[in-house]
C-alpha positions as CSV (number, residue, x, y, z in Angstrom):
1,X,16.0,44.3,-33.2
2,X,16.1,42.0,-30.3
3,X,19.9,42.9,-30.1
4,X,19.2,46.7,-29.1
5,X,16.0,45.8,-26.7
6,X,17.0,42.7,-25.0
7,X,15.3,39.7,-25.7
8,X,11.6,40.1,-24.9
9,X,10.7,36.8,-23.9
10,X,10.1,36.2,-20.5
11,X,11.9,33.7,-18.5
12,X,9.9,33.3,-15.2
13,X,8.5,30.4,-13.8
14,X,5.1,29.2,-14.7
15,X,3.0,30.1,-11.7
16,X,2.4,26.5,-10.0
17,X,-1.1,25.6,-8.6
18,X,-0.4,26.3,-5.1
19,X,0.8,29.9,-6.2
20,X,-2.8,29.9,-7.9
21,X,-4.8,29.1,-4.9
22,X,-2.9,31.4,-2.7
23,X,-3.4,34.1,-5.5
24,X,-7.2,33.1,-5.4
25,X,-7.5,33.2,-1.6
26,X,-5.8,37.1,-1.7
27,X,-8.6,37.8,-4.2
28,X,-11.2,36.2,-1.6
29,X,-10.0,37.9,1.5
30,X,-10.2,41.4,-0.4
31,X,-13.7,40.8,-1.7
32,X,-14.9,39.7,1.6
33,X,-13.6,43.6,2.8
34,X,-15.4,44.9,0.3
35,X,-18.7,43.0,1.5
36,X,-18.3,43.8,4.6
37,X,-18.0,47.3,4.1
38,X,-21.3,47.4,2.0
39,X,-23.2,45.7,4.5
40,X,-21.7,48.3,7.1
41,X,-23.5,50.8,4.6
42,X,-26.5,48.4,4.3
43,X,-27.2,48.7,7.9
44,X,-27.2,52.8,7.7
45,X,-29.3,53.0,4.9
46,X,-31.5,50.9,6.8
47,X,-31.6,52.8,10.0
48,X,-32.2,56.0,7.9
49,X,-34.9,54.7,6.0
50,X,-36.3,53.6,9.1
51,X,-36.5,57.2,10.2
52,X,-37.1,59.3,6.6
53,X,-41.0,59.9,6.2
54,X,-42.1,59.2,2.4
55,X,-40.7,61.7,0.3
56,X,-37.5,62.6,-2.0
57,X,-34.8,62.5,0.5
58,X,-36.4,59.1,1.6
59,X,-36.4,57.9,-1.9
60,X,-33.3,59.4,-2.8
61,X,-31.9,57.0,0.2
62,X,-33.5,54.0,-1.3
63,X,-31.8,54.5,-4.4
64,X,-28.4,54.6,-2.6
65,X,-29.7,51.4,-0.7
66,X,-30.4,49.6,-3.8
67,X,-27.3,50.2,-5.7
68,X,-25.3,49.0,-2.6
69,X,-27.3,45.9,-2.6
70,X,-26.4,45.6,-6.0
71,X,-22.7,45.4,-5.6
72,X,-22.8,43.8,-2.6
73,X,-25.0,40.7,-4.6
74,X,-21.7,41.6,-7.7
75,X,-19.1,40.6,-4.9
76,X,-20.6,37.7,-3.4
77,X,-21.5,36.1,-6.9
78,X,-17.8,36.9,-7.3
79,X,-16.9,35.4,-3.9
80,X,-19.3,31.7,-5.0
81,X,-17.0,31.4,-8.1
82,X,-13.5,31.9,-6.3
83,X,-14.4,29.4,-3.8
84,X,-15.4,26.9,-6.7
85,X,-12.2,27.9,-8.3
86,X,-10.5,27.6,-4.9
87,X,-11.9,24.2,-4.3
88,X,-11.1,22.8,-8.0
89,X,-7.7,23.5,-7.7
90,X,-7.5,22.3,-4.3
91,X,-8.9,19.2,-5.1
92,X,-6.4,18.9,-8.7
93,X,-3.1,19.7,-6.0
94,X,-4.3,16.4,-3.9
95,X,-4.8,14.3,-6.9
96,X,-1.1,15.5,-8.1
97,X,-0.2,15.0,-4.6
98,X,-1.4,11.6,-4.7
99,X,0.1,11.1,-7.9
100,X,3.1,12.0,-6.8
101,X,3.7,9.7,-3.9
102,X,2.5,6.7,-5.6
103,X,5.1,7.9,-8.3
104,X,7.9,7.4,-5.4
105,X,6.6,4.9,-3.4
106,X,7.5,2.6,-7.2
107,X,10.0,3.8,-7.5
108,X,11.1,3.1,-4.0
109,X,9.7,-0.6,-4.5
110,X,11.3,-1.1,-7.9
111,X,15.1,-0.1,-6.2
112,X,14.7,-2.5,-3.5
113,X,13.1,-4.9,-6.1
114,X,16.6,-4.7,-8.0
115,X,18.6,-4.6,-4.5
116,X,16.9,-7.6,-3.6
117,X,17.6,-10.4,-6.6
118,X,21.5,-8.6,-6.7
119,X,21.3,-10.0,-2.8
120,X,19.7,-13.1,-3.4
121,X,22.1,-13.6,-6.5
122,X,25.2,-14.0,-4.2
123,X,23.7,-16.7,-2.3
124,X,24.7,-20.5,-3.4
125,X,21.8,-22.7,-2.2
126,X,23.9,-25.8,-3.0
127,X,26.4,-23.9,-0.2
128,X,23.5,-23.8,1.9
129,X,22.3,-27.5,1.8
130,X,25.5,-28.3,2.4
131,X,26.4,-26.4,5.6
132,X,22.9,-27.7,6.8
133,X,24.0,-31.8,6.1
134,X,27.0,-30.9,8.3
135,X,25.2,-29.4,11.0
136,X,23.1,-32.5,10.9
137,X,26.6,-35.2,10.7
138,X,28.2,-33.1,13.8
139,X,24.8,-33.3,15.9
140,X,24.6,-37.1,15.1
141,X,28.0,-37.0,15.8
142,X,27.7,-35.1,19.7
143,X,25.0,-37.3,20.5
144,X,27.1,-40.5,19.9
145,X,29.8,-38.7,22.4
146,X,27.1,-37.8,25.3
147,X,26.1,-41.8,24.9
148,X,29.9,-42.9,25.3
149,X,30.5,-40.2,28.2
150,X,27.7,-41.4,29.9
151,X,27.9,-45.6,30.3
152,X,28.4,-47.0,33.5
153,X,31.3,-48.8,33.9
154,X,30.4,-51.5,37.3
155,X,27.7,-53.1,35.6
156,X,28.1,-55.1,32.7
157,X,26.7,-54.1,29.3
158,X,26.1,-57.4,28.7
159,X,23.5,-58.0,31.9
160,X,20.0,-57.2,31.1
161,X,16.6,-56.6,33.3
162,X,16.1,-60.3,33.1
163,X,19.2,-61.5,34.2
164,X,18.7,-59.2,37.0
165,X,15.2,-60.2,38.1
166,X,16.5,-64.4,38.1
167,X,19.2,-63.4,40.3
168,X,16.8,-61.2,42.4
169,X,14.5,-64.4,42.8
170,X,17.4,-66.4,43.5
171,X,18.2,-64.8,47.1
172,X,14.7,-64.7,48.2
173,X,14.8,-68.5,47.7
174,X,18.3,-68.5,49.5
175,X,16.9,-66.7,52.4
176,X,14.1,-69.0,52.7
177,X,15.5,-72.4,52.5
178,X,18.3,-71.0,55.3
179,X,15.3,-70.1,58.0
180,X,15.2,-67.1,60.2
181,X,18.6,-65.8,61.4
182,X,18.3,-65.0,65.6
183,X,21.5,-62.6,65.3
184,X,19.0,-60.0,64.3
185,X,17.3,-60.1,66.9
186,X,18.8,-60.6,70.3
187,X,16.2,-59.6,72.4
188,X,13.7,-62.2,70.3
189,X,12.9,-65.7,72.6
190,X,13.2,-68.9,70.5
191,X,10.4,-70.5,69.3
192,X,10.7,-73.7,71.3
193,X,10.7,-72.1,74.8
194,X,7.6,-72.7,76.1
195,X,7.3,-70.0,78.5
196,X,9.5,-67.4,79.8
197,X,12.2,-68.0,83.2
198,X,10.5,-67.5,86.3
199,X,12.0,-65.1,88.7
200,X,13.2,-66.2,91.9
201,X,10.9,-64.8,95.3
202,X,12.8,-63.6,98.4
203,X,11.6,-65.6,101.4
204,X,10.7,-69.1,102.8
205,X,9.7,-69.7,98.8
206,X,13.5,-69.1,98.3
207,X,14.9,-71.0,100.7
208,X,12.5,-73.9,100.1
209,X,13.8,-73.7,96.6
210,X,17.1,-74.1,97.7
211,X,16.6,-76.9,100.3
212,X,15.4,-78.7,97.5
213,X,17.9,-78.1,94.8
């Protein structure tokens, strides 16, 4: 039969839960029209019963009143349970959300897990140590070239600080035994000069001095 009538199952998509909320929040919107109209109707109801003396038109106004009052209590009871609806599946679309990213966030952790030990499993540790004792043979090895480059060759190795400081002692006793040097000093008078030359006077003085001499 289902060869003349086409198959009659139906191959849509399961509405999702965001297709649900949004489906909800239509519903919502058109019932909060419908509210609002009746309390537009509320409000005339009102104003005419405000203005209607006791009677059967007043009454018959009431009645009108109440009935809109009625559906307008149908709608928002209506209205309390699509918001609870609203907010359940709101509430089930962040869990799933949730749900969902901790879902990729392992498997996102597992692949670099896996990446990881295929990394660390090309490394050869021995390899490693060993590039890290040559490092430490050539650094031994530059330091013993800086000590060669930098001797001094005009002073003995052999000579040490005492060697030096004997030596140093030995010219200070040198200088002493040999006495004060007057080439230094020109300008210095001797020591056994009593007192300095007296200059000669122009004058009788002068010529006395050479009568006598």
């Amino acid at each position: 039969m289902n060869r003349f009538f086409g198959n009659t199952t139906s191959k849509k998509p399961k509405p999702t839960l965001q297709d649900a909320i949004a489906s909800t929040d239509a519903r919502m919107a058109s019932i909060e029209v419908k509210v609002r109209k009746l309390d537009g109707e509320l409000a005339r109801y009102k104003e005419q019963l405000s203005k209607l003396r006791n009677g059967p038109g007043k009454d018959a106004v009431q009645q009108r009143a109440i009935r809109t009052l009625k559906q307008k209590k149908m709608y928002e009871g209506q209205l309390a349970q699509l918001t609870q609806q609203t907010f359940n599946m709101e509430s089930a679309a962040i869990t799933t959300e949730n749900l969902r990213n901790t879902m990729a966030t392992m498997d996102a952790m597992q692949t670099a897990n896996k990446e990881l030990k295929k990394q660390y499993g090309k490394i050869d540790i021995d390899k490693i140590e060993n590039i890290h004792y040559d490092m430490e043979d050539l650094m031994e090895q530059a330091n013993e070239v800086q000590e060669m480059l930098g001797r001094s060759y005009a002073v003995p190795d052999e000579l040490d600080e005492v060697d030096l400081e004997a030596e140093l002692d030995a010219l200070a006793l040198e200088e002493e035994e040999e006495g004060p040097s007057y080439l230094t000093d020109l300008n210095k008078v001797p020591d056994f000069v009593d007192e300095p030359p007296v200059e000669l006077q122009e004058g009788p003085a002068k010529e006395a001095v050479r009568t006598t001499s």
